[in-house]
N, C-alpha and C positions, 0 to 999 in steps of 0.2 A: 229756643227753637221756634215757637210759636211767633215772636216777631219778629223773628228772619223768614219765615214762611208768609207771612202779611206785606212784607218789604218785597220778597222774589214776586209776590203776585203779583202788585205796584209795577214792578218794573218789567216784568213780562207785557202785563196790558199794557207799559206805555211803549214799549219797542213795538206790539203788533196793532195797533193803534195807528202808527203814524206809517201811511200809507207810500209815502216816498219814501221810507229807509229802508221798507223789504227787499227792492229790488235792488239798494245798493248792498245789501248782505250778502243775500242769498242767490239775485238774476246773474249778477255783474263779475265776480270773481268766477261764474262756469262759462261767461263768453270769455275773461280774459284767459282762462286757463285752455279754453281751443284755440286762439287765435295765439296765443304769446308765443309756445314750441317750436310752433313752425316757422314765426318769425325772427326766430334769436337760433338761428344756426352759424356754426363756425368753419364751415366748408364755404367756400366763395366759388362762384361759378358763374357764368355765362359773362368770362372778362373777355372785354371787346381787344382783340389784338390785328392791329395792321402789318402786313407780310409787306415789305420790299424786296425783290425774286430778279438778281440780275444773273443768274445763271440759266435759268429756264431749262433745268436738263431735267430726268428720270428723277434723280434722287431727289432734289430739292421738292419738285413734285409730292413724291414719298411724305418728304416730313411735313410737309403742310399739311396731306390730308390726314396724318398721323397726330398733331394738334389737333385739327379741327373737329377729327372725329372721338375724341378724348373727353368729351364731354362736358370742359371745365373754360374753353374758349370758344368765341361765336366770330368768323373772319367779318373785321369792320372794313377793310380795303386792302386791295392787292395792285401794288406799284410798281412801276420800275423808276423812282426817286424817293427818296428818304427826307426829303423836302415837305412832300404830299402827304406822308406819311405822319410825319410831323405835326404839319398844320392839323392833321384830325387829334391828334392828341391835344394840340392847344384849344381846341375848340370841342373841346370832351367828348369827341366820340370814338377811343379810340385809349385803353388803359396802356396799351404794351406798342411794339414796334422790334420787330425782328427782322433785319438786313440781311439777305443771304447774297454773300459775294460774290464776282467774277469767278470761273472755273473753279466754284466746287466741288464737285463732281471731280473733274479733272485731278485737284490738287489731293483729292483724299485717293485718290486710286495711287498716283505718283509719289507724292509727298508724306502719303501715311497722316494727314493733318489739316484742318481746315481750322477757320475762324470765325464767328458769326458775332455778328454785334445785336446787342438788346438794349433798350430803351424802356425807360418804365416811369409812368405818370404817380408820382409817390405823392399824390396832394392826399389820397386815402393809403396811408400806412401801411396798415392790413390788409387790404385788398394787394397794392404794389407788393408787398412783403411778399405773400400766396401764390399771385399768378407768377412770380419773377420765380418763385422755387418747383412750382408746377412748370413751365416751359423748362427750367433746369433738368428738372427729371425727364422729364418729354423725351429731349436732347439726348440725354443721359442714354436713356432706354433706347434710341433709336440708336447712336452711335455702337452700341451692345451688339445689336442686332446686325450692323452692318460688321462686326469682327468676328460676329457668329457665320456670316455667311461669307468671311474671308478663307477659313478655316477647312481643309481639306479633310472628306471624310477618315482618312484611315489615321492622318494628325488627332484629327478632333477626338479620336474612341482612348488615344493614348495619354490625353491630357485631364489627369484630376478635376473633378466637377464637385461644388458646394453644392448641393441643394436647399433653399432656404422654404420653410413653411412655417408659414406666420399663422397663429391662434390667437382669437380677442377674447379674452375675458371678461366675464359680467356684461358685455353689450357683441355680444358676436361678428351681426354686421353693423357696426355703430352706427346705430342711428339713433340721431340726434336728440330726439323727444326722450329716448329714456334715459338722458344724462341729464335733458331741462326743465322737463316735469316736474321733478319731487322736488328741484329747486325754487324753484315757478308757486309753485305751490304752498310754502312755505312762505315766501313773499305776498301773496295775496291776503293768508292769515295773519300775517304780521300787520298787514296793512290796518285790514278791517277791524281786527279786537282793539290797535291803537290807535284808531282814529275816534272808533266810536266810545270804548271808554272815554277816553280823555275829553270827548265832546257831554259826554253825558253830565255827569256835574255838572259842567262849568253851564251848560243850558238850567240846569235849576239854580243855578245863578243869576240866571240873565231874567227868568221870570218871576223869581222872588221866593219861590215855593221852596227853597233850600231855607231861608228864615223859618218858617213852619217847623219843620224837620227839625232844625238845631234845639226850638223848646219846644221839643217832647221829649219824654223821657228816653228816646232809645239811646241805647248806645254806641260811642264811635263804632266800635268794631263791630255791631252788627249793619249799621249802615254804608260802609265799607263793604262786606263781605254779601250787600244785596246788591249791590253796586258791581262788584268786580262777576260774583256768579252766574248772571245771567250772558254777560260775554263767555267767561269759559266753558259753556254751554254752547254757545251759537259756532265760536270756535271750533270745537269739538266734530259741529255738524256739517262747518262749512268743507272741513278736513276730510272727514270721511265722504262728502260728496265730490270734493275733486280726486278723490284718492280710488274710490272705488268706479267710481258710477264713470268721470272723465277718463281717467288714470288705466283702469281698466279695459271700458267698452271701448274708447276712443282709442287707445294709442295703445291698448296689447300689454300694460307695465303691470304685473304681477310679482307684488312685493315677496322676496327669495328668504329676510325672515322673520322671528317673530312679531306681529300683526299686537300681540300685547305689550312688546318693548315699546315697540313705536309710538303707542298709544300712552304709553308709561312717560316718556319720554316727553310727548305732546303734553300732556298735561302739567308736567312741570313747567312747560318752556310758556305755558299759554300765563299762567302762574306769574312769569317774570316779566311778561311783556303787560298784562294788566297791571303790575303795580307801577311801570313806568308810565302807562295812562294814566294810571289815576295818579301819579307824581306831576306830571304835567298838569292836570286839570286844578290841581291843591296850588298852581302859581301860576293861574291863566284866568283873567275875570272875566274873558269874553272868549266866544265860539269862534271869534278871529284870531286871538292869540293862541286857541287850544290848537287851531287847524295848523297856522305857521308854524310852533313851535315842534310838531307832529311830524308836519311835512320836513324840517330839519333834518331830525331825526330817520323818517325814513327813506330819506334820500341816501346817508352816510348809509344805514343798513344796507340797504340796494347796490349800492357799487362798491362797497367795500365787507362784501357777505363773500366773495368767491364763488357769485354765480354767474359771472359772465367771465369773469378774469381771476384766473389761481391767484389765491394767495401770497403764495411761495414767490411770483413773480412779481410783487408789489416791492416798491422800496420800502428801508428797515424801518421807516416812523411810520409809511401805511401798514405793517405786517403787525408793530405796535399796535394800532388802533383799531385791527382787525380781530385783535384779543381780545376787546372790549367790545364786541358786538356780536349779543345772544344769536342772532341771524346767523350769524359763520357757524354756528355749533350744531344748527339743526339743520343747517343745511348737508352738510359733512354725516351726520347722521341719520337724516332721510338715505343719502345717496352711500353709503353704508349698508345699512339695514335693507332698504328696497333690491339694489342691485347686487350687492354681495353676500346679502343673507347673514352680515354680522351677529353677533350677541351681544350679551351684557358686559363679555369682557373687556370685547374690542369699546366697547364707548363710556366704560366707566369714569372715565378722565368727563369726557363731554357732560356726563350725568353731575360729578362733582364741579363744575363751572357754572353751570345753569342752577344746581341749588344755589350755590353763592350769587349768582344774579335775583336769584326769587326774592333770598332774604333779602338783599341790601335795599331792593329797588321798593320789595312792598311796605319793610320798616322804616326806610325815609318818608316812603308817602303816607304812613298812621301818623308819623310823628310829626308832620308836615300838617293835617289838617285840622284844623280845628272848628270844633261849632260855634263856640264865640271870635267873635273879634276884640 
């Protein structure tokens, strides 16, 4: 115990020492963690749609300001050619294009029926996909409305009525910060414990000062375990400061439950993710192979964790390979435990994944390094 207390000291003063790595710890994951939430939302809004209006009556009137005022489209032009319309789409101002025909008006009063054509600039997917099922609904809900007010009152009291009332669970009025947060969050630590382990070593590589080390008497696993501690430390710290201090003051998210799971939880996962630092660092001789190999790594974590894009919706060799990344397991159990107020029972599977990541990845990288060459 006595030369792992001389090792943590070592390594303490040399992280608070080096004056450009505070701010990447400890400044820099609580500005990403205000800025990231608000920019990774999955509602789409202010899509630019161009109206072509050759009926010019009361109703068409209606639905236009019935879009516009919907909050989710901003009118980029109002024509009577589909042409002009057009051209704003080709020339990207302009996501959607909705034509309202000759006598509609006329034909829905006569005809019981009209037709409307859409157009939709699908160069962005998501966006096309969105506003095309948002104007659907629009439509949808207004055609409603016009067969509610077809309906004569002493008909209307005789015909059966559904009343629907929708309740949200764990997010009420969903919004969006408390479903990206604790995922957000998650990613930031993942970042910073595997960047900066796996950098650590391999810098006392680069300066010579790891020869020192290897003849002295200590031994591996105590050089290791001064090595991997001081990150699941800062880890710990970095955690609880976006958890409480951002998490909280900032965005209202008041973990629903146990605050010791979590924390139970965190400390295993931090566990698993130092020993793949230091597994990278044990087969990186330079601080450019520790960063590439790193950055690999957390890029796969990052889009294939299930915090931008469900899981369940990936194809079956990404769903595959989503098994195999510790990231998907805390994420799912942040967002668990924060918002649902899970327990031990619900994430026991999660709990026995993440041991099985601790062992494998920390006993590859003991066995992996060695003091001599």
């Amino acid at each position: 115990m006595r030369t792992l207390q001389y090792l943590l000291r070592k390594e303490f003063k040399q992280i608070f020492r080096n004056k450009s790595l505070l701010p990447v710890i400890f400044i820099m994951p609580v500005i990403q963690l205000l800025i990231m939430p608000l920019a990774a939302n999955y509602e789409v809004k202010n899509i630019n749609i161009s109206i072509v209006d050759h009926d010019h009556s009361s109703w068409s009137q209606k639905l236009i300001s019935t879009i516009t005022s919907s909050g989710y489209f901003k009118l980029a032009g109002y024509s009577n050619s589909f042409s002009q319309s057009f051209q704003q789409i080709e020339n990207d101002k302009a996501d959607l294009v909705l034509e309202i025909p000759h006598d509609f008006e006329k034909n829905i009063v006569r005809e019981n029926k009209q037709q409307l054509f859409i157009a939709v600039n699908a160069i962005n997917g998501t966006k096309a996909g969105l506003g095309g099922a948002y104007l659907a609904t629009i439509i949808t809900s207004f055609n409603a409305g016009i067969r509610l007010d077809w309906l004569q009152q002493q008909r209307f009291n005789q015909i059966p009525v559904i009343e629907i009332t929708a309740s949200n669970w764990f997010n009420t009025f969903l919004y969006y910060p408390f479903f990206m947060v604790p995922g957000i969050l998650v990613v930031l630590v993942t970042m910073v414990c595997t960047y900066m382990c796996s950098l650590n070593i391999v810098k006392e590589k680069e300066i010579g000062t790891i020869e020192q080390i290897n003849v002295t008497p200590i031994k591996k696993h105590h050089f290791i375990l001064g090595k991997l501690i001081p990150f699941w430390v800062i880890g710990i710290f970095v955690f609880s400061i976006g958890l409480f201090i951002v998490g909280s003051l900032v965005y209202g998210i008041i973990p629903l439950g146990s605050i010791g799971l979590l924390y139970a939880f965190l400390s295993l996962y931090l566990v698993a993710l130092l020993g793949l630092g230091l597994l990278i660092s044990t087969y990186s001789d330079t601080q450019q192979q520790a960063m590439s190999v790193a950055f690999f790594f957390i890029m796969i974590f990052l889009l294939m964790s299930g915090l931008f894009t469900p899981v369940d919706s990936m194809p079956g060799w990404a769903r595959v390979i989503a098994k195999f990344n510790p990231v998907t397991y805390f994420i799912e159990v942040m967002r668990m435990v924060v918002l649902k107020g899970s327990g031990f029972s619900d994430i026991k599977y999660q709990f026995l994944i993440m041991t099985g990541f601790a062992v494998v990845l920390n006993t590859w990288a003991i066995l992996n390094y060695k003091k001599t060459n």
